[in-house]
C-alpha positions in Angstrom: 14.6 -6.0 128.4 18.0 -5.5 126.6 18.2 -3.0 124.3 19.2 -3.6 120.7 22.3 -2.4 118.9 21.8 0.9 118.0 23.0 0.0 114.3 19.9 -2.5 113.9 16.5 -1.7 112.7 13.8 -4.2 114.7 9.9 -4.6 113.0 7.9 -3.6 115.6 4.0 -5.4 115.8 1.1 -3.1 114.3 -1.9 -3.0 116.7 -5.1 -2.0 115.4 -7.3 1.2 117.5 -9.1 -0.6 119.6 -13.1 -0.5 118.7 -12.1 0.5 114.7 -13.9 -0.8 111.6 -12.3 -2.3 108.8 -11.6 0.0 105.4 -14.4 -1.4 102.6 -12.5 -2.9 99.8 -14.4 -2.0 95.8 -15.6 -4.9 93.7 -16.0 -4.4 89.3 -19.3 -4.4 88.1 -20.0 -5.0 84.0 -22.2 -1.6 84.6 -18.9 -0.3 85.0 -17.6 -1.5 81.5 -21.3 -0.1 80.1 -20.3 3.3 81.3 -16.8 3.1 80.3 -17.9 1.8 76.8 -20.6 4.5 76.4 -18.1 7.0 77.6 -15.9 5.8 74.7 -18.4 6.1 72.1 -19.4 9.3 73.0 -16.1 11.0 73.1 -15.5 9.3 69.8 -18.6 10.0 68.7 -17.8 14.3 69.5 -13.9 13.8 68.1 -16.0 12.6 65.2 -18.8 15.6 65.0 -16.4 18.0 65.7 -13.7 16.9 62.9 -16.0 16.0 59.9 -17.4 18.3 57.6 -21.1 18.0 56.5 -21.7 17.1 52.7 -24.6 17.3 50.9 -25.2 15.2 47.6 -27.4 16.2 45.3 -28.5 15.1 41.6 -30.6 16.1 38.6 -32.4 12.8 38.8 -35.5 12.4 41.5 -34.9 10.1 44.8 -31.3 9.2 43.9 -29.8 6.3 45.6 -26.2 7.2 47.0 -23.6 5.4 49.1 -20.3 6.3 49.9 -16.8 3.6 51.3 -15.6 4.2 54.5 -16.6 6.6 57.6 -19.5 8.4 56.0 -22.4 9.1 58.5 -25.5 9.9 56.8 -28.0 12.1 58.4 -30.8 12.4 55.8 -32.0 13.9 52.4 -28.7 13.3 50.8 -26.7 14.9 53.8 -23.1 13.0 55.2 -21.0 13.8 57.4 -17.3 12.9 56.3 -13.9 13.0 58.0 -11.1 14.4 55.4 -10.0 11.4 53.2 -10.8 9.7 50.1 -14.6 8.1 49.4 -15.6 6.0 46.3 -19.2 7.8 45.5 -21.8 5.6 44.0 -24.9 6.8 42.4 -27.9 5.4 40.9 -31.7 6.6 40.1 -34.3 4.6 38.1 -34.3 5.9 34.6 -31.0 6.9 34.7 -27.3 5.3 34.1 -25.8 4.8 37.4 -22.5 6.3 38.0 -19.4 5.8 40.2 -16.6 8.9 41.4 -14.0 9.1 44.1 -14.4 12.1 45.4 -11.9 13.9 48.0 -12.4 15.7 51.1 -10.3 18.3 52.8 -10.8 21.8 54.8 -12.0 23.4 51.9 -13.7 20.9 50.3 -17.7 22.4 48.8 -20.6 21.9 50.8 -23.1 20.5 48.1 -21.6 18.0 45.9 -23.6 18.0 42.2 -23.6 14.8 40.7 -25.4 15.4 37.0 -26.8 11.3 35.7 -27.1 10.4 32.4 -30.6 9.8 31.4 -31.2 6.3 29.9 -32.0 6.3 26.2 -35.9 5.7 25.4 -37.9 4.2 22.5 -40.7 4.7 20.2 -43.3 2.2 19.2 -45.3 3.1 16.6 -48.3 0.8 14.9 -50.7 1.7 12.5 -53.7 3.1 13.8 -56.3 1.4 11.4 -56.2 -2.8 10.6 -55.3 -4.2 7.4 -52.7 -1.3 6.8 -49.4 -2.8 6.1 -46.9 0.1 4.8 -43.5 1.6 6.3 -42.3 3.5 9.1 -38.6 5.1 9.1 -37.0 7.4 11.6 -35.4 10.3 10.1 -31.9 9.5 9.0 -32.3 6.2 8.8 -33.8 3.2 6.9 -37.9 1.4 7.4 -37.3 -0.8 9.6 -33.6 0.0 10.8 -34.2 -0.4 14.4 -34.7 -3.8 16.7 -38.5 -4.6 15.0 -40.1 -3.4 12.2 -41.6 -0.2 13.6 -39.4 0.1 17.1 -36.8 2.4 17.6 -34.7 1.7 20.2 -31.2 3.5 22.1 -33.0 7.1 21.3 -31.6 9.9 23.7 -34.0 12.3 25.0 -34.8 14.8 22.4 -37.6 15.5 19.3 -37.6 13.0 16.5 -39.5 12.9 13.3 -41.0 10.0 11.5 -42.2 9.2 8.5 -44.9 7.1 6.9 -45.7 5.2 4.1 -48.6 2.7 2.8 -49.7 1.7 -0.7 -53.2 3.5 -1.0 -51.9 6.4 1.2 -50.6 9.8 1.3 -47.5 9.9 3.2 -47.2 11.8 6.0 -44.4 13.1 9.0 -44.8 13.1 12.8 -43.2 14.9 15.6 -42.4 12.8 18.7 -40.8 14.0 22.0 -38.7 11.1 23.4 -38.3 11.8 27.2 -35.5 9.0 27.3 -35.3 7.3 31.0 -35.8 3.9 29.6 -39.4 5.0 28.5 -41.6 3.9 25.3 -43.5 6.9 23.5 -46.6 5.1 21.6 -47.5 6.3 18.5 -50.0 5.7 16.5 -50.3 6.3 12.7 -53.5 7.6 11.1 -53.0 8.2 6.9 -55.1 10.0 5.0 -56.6 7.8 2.1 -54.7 8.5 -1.4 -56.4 6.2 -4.0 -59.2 6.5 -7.3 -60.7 3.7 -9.2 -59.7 2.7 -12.6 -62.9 0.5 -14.3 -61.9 -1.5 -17.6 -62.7 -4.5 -19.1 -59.9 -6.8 -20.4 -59.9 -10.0 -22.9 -59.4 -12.6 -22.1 -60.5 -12.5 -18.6 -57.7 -14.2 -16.8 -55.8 -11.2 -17.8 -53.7 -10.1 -14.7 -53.3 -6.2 -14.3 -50.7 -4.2 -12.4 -49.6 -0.6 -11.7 -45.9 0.2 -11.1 -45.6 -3.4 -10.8 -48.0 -3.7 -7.9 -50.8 -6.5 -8.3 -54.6 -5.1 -8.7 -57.2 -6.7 -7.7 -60.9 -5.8 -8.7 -63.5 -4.8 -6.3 -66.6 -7.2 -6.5 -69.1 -4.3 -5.0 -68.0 -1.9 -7.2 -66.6 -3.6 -10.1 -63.3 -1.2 -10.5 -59.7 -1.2 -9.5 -58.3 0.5 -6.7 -55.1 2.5 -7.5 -53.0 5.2 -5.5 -52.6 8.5 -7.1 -50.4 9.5 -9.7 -49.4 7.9 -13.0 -48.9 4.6 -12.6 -47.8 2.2 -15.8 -51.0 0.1 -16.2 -49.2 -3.4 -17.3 -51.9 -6.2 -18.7 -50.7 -10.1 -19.1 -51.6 -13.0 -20.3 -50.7 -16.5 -20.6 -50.1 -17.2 -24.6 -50.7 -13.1 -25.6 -48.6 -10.3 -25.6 -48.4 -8.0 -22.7 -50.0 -4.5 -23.0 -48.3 -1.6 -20.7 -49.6 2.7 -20.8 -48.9 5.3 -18.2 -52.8 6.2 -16.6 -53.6 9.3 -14.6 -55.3 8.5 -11.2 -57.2 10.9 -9.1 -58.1 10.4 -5.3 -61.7 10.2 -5.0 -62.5 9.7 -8.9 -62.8 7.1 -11.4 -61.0 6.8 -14.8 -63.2 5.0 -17.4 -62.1 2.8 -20.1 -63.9 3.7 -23.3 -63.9 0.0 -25.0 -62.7 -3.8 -23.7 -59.3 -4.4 -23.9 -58.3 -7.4 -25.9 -54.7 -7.9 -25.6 -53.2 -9.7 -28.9 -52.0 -13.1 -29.3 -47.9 -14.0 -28.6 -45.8 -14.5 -31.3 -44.8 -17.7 -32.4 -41.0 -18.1 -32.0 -40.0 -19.8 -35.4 -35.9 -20.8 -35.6 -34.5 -19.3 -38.6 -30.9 -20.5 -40.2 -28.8 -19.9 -43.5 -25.7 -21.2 -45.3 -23.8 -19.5 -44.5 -24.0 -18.4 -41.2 -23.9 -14.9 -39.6 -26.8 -13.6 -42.1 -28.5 -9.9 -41.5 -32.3 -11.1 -41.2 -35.0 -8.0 -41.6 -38.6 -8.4 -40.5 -41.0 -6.1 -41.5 -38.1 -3.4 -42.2 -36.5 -4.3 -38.5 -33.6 -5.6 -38.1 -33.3 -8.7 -35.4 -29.9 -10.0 -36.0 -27.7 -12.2 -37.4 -28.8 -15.8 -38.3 -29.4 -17.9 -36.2 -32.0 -16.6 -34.3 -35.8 -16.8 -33.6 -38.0 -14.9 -35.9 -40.9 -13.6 -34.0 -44.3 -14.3 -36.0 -48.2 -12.7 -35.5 -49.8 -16.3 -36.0 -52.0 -15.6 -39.1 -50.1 -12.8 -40.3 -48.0 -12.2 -43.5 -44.6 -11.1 -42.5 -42.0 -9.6 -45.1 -38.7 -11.2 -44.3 -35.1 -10.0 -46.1 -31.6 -11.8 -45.8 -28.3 -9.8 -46.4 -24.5 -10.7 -46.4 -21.9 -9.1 -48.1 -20.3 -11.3 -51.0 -24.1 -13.0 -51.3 -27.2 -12.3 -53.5 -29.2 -10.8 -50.7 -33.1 -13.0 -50.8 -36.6 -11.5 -49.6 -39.4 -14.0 -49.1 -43.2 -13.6 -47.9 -44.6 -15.7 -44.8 -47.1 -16.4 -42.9 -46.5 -17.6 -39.5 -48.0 -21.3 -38.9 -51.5 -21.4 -37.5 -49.9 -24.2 -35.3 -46.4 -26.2 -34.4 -45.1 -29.1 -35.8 -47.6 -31.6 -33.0 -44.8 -30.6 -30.1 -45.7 -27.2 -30.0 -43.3 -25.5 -32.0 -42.9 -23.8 -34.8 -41.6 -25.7 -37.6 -38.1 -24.0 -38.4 -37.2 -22.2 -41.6 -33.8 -22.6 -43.4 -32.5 -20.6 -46.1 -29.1 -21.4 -48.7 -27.7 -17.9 -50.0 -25.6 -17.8 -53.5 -22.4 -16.2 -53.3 -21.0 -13.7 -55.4 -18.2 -15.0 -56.8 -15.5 -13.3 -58.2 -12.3 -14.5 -60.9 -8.8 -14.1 -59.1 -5.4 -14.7 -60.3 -2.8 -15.9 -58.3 0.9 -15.1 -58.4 3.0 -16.6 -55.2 6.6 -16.2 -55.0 8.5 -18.7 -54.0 6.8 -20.8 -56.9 6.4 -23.9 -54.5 4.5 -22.0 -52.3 1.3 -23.2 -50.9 -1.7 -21.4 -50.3 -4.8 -21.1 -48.0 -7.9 -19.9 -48.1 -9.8 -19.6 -44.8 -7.7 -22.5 -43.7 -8.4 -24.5 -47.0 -6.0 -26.0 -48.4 -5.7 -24.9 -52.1 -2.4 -27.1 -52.8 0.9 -25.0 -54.8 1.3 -23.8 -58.4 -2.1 -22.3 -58.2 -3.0 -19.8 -60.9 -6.6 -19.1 -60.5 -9.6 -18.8 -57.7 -12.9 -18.2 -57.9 -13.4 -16.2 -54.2 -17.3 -14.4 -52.9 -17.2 -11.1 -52.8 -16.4 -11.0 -48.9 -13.2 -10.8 -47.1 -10.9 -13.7 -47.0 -8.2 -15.0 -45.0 -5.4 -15.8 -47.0 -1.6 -17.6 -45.9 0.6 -18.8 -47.8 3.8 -21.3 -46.8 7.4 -22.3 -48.3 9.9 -24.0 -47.0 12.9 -21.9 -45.8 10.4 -19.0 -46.1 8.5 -17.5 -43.0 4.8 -17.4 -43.6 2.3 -14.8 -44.5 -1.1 -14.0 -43.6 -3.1 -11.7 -45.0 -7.0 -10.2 -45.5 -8.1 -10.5 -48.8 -11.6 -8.3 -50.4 -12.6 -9.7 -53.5 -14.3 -6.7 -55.9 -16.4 -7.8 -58.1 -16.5 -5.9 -61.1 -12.7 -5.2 -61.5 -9.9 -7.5 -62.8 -8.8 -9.2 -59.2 -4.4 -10.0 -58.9 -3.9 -11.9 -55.3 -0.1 -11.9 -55.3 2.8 -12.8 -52.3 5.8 -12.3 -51.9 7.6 -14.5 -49.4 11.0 -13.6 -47.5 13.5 -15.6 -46.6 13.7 -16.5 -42.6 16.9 -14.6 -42.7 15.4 -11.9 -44.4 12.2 -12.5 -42.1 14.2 -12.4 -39.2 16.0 -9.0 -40.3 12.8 -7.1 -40.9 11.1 -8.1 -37.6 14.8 -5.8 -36.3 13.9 -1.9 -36.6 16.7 0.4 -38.1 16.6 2.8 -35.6 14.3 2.8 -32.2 14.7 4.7 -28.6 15.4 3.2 -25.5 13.5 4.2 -22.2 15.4 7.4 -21.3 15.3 8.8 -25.1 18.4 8.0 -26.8 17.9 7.1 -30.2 19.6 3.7 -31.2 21.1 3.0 -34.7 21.3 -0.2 -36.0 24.5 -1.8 -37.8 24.0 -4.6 -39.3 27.1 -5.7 -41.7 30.3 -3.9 -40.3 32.6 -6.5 -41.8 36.6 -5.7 -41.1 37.5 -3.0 -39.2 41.3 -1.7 -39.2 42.5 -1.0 -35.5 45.5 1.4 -34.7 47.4 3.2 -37.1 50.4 2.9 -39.5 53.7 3.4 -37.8 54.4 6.2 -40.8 51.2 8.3 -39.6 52.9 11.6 -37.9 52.1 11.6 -34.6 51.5 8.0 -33.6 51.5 6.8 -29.8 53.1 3.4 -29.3 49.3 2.1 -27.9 48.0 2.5 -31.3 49.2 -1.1 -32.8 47.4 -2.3 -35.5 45.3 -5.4 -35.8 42.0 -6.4 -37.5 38.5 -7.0 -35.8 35.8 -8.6 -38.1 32.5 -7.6 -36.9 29.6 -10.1 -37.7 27.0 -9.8 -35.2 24.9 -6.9 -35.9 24.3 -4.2 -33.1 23.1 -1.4 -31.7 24.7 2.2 -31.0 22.9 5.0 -29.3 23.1 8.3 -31.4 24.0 11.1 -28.6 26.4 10.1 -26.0 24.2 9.5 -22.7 23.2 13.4 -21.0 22.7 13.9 -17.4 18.7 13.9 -17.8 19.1 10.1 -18.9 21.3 9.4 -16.3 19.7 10.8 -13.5 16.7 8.6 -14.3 18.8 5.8 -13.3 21.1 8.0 -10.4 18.2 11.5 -9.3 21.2 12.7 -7.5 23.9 12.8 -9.6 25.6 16.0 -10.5 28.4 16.5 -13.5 29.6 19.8 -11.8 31.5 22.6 -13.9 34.9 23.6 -14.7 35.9 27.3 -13.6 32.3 29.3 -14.1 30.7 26.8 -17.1 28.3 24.7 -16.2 28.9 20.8 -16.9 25.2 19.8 -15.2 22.4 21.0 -18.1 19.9 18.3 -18.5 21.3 17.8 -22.6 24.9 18.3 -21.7 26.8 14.7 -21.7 26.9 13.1 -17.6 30.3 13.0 -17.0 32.7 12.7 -13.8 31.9 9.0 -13.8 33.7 5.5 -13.1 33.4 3.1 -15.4 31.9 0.9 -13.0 29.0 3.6 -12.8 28.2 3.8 -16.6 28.1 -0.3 -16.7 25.8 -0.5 -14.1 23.4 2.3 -15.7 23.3 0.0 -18.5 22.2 -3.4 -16.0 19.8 -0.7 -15.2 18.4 0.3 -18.9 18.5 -3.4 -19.6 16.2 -4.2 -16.7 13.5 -0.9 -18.0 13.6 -2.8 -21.2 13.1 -6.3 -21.0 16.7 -7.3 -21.4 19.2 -10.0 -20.1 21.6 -7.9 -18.2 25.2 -8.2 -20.3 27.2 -7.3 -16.8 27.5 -9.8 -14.2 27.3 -8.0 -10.7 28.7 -9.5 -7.3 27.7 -7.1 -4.1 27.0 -4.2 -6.3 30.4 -4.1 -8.4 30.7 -5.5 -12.1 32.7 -8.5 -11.8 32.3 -10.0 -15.4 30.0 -9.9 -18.4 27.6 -12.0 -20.7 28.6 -12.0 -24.1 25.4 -13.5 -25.1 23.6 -11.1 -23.8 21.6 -8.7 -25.8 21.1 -6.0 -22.6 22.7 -2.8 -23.2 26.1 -2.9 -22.6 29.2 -0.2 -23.3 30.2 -0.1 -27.0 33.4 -2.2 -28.0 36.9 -0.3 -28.9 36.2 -2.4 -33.0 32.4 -0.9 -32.9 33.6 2.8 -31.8 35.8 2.5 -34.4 34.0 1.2 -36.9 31.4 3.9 -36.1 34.1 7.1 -36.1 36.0 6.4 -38.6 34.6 4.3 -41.4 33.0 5.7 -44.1 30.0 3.9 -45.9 32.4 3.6 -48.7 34.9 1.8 -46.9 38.2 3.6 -45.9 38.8 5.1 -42.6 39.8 8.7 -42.3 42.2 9.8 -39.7 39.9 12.8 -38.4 36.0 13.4 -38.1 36.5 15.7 -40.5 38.8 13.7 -42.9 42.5 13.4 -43.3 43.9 16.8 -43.5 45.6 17.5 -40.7 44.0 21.0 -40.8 41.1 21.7 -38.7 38.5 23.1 -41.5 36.2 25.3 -38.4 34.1 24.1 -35.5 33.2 20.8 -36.7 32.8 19.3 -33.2 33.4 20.4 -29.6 37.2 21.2 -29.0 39.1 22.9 -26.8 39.8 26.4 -29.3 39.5 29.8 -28.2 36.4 30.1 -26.8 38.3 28.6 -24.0 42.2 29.9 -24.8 42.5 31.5 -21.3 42.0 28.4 -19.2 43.3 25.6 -21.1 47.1 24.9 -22.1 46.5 23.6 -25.7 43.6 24.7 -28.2 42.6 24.5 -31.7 43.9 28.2 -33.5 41.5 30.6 -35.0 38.6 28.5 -34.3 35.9 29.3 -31.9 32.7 27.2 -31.7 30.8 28.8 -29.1 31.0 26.1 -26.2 34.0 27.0 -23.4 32.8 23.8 -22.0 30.5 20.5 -22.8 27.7 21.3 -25.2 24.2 19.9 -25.4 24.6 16.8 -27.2 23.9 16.5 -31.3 24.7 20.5 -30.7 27.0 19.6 -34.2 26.4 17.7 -37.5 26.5 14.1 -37.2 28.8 12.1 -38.7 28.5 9.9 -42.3 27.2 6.9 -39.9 24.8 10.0 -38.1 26.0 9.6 -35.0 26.9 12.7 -32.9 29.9 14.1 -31.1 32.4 11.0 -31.7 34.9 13.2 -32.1 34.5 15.5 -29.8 32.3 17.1 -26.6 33.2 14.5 -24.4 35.8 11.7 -24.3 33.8 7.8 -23.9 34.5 5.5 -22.0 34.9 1.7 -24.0 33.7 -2.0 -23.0 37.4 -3.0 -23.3 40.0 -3.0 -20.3 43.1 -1.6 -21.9 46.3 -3.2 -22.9 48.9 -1.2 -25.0 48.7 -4.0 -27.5 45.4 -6.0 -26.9 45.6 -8.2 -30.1 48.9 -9.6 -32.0 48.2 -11.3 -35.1 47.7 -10.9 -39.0 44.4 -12.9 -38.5 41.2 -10.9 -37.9 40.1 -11.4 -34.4 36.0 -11.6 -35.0 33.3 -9.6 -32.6 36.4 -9.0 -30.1 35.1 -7.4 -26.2 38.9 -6.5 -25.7 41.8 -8.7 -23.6 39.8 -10.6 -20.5 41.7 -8.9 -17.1 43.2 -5.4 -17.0 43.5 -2.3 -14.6 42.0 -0.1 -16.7 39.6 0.2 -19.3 40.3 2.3 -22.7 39.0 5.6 -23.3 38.5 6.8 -27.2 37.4 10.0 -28.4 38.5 14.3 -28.1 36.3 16.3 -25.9 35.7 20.1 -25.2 39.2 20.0 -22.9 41.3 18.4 -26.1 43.1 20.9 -28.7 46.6 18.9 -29.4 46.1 17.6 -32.8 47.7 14.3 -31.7 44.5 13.4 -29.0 42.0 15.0 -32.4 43.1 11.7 -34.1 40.3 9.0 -34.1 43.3 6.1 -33.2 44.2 8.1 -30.6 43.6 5.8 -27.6 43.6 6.9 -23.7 42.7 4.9 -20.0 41.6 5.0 -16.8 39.4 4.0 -14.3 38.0 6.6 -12.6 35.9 9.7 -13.9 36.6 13.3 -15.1 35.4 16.1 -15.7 35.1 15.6 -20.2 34.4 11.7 -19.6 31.4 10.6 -20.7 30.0 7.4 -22.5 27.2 6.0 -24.9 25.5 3.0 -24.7 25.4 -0.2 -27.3 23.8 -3.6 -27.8 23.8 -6.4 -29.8 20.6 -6.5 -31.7 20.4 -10.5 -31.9 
């Protein structure tokens, strides 16, 4: 047989041992997956036991029912076996609310897990013990009755409660009662002890009805009394047609209060309607007094009654009667009516206007009268002419006296100027003066008067309307009522900021709107027109407070009641006579360039205001403490003209407004002058202002 190449590999046949046996091959059983499943479990079942802890649930309620999410084995009386991890506990026992935790479980989580339940609330029931007891139960605290029924008291945690009890005929009485909560009801029955005496009385007429403290009695037929709790109980008797009886009666339990005699209660009055002419009588009955007519006289049928009838300016009456026996067939009284005289009294008249027309409690007695006969009683008189404002007045007729009714009637105009007060104050306290006839007021100065500034041209203002000026230049306590936080500062170490010194450092914008502001506290029509919180124009209409005009200032500084204008506040000599106002002098020599000489009038600085004598128009400090701002913007000439230029409010546009007035920081003689005239817009430190109005 050839041989193969020895680079080949050749299969060579497989021959079995001869006689062998075959190899047996296995077959699956399900057994086998039994035992391979019950191995699993078991090994899971020991990776289980020998990770998880052993817990033990307890609880202050009996038998609670507990389950817990997830892999919790339980082995018995409350007892689980848990692998770490989170569980939701849940918890429930009868009687109790059931409650729901998660609860966490680690290495070193407790072996006994306490859960404490919350009892359920319980109730109390409680009935009275004996039948035909109707009365009250309440629960301390509250009110009979509070709870869900009448005697049920429901939602009560566990704990002692008292109640008490109450029935007509009983004593009262309080019980103790443990409620044991858990959704349980604790019966209680009510026993009182009887609290009650007899009361025997007869009564006329027999369909009398009797009560005590307003409590219905009813007699016993056995025994023939009332039965009435203890104490002392009003006895009240009625009848239909009679007049109720009422007395306070002392009961005893157990005893019985006798009435000496019957009772007879008395017959009701008979309501008779009583009137007079006049009206409005005082009526009198037996020495009472009932009223004013009309009314109802109550009469005793059968009985003579004393009746008396007063009214001031009438002969009072007095009359005797006896009250009908029966009504007029409708059953009622027939009504009584009485006419009183009056007591009348001669008056003369005298009226003024002599076409005046006069009234007497809104009778018309026609004009030209000269003689009334009036009762002795107050009367409303009013009296009319035309062009004259009416009057209305009380009038008391004396009798006995000569009797002169006479009236006086004012114009309207004159009307309408006494309805104006002379002088009043505003709401921060200023005192306003009132200035009614100012006539023509010379502006500026003459061009021979030494000293003269070229702003000083002369014109005339005629002042018509009548108006208001406050007396004291405005302090800071006014103005912070309007502005809290305003301050006036000082100047070197002096104070400018006392509550009575003049507010100063202030715009002109700022002391218009403060008087928008007083306008508003009073009542007023604002006289400044405002746009985004700026003045922008003005009402001349307006009666609201407003700043005084540059022709009012003046008018007020300078003019005497007389009539001529001085050149100073304190005249026309062009000496200073001593501290006559607030100037710069030499209290304050050391700090300001120009001062008065050899005057010193204690104030380095602003002064309270009215701190000097007021002027011959008593106003204060015009001429001194502070400078004021005017209404006016300024113009170097603001009128030209030989005509007077009547109630002017100064040119209509400017840039600045005028400024008149010397102040604490002024000693030139020049700026002492009352023409002098200054400007500017914005505030300093001896700036200040007043407030005016018109006053119609």
């Amino acid at each position: 047989m050839p041989q193969p190449p020895p680079d080949r590999i050749v299969p060579a046949r497989f021959n079995a041992p001869a006689g062998g046996a075959a190899s047996p091959r296995f077959r699956w059983h399900p057994l086998h997956g039994l035992a391979l499943l019950a191995a699993l479990v078991l090994a899971a079942a020991l990776l289980f036991i020998f990770n998880a802890r052993a817990i033990v649930v307890a609880s202050n309620a009996s038998d609670p029912q507990v389950r817990l999410s997830g892999a919790a084995l339980p082995i018995g009386g409350g007892r689980f076996l848990l692998l770490r991890g989170s569980y939701r506990l849940d918890i429930s026992a009868a009687g109790y609310h059931p409650q729901q935790q998660r609860i966490e479980v680690t290495a070193d989580s407790p072996a006994n897990l306490h859960i404490a339940l919350e009892p359920l609330p319980g109730q109390i029931r409680a009935y009275f013990a004996s039948a035909g007891i109707e009365g009250q139960v309440a629960l301390e605290g509250s009110e009979p009755g509070a709870a869900a029924n009448q005697f049920t008291f429901v939602d009560l945690p566990a704990g002692s409660y008292r109640l008490h009890a109450d029935a007509p005929l009983y004593r009262p009485a309080t019980f103790e009662v443990e409620v044991r909560g858990r959704g349980l009801t604790e019966e209680l029955p009510i026993e009182l002890a009887p609290n009650w005496g007899y009361l025997a009385i007869e009564v006329e007429p027999a369909t009398a009805q009797l009560t005590a403290d307003d409590h219905p009695l009813t007699k016993d037929p056995t025994r023939g009394t009332y039965r009435i709790e203890q104490g002392t109980p009003r006895l009240q008797i009625t009848a239909p047609g009679y007049k109720s009886w009422q007395q306070p009666i002392e009961i005893r339990a157990g005893t019985t209060l006798e009435w000496p005699d019957t009772l007879r209660l008395k017959p009701q009055d008979i309501q008779v309607p009583l009137s007079t002419r006049p009206a409005d009588v005082a009526v009198t009955l037996n020495g009472n007094y009932l009223g004013q007519t009309p009314l109802q006289l109550p009469l005793t049928p059968g009985q003579e009654h004393e009746l008396q009838l007063h009214k001031a300016g009438y002969q009072s009456q007095r009359h005797r009667i006896t009250a009908p026996a029966a009504g007029d067939g409708d059953g009622n009284a027939k009504p009584l009516a009485y006419t009183l005289k009056p007591n009348l009294v001669d008056v003369r008249v005298s009226l003024h206007p002599a076409n005046a027309r006069l009234y007497v409690n809104g009778a018309d007695q026609g004009t030209a009268v000269k003689s009334l006969q009036l009762p002795a009683v107050r009367q409303q008189i009013r009296v009319t002419a035309p062009g004259h404002a009416a009057k209305t007045l009380d009038f008391l007729p004396l009798t006995g006296s000569a009797q002169l009714l006479q009236v006086r009637l004012l114009t309207d105009e004159a009307a309408a100027w006494a309805r104006i007060p002379a002088r009043y104050q505003n709401k921060v306290g200023a005192t306003m003066r009132l200035f009614r006839a100012a006539g023509l007021v010379a502006m500026g100065s003459s061009r021979r008067e030494p000293n003269r500034r070229a702003n000083e041209a002369q014109w005339q203002a005629q002042l018509n309307r009548p108006f208001y000026l406050s007396a004291t230049e405005t302090t800071n306590r006014q103005y912070r009522q309007f502005a809290a936080t305003h301050s006036s500062g000082h100047f070197e170490s002096h104070s400018l900021d006392g509550p009575d010194q003049p507010a100063v450092r202030l715009s002109w914008q700022q002391a218009a709107l403060f008087c928008n502001w007083l306008s508003k506290q009073a009542g007023l029509p604002p006289f400044y027109q405002t746009q985004k919180g700026a003045v922008s124009g003005s009402n001349p209409e307006s009666t609201g407070y407003r700043l005084p005009t540059e022709a009012e200032w003046t008018f007020a500084a300078s003019t005497l009641p007389a009539g001529p204008q001085q050149r100073y506040i304190w005249g026309d000599a062009d000496a200073v006579p001593g501290p006559v106002a607030n100037f710069a002098d030499q209290s304050i020599a050391a700090k300001i360039r120009f001062v008065v000489a050899d005057i010193n009038d204690g104030h380095p600085a602003a002064a309270a205001v009215a701190s000097f004598a007021p002027n011959a128009r008593g106003l204060y400090d015009l001429g001194g403490n502070v400078m004021e701002w005017m209404h006016d913007w300024y113009q170097p000439v603001p009128y030209s003209g030989a005509d007077p230029v009547a109630d002017p409010l100064g040119p209509a546009e400017g840039e600045f407004h005028v400024i008149r007035g010397a102040s604490w920081a002024r000693g030139h003689l020049p700026q002492l002058r009352l023409a002098y005239r200054d400007y500017d817009s914005k505030g300093r430190q001896d700036l200040g202002f007043r407030v005016a109005r018109y006053a119609k």
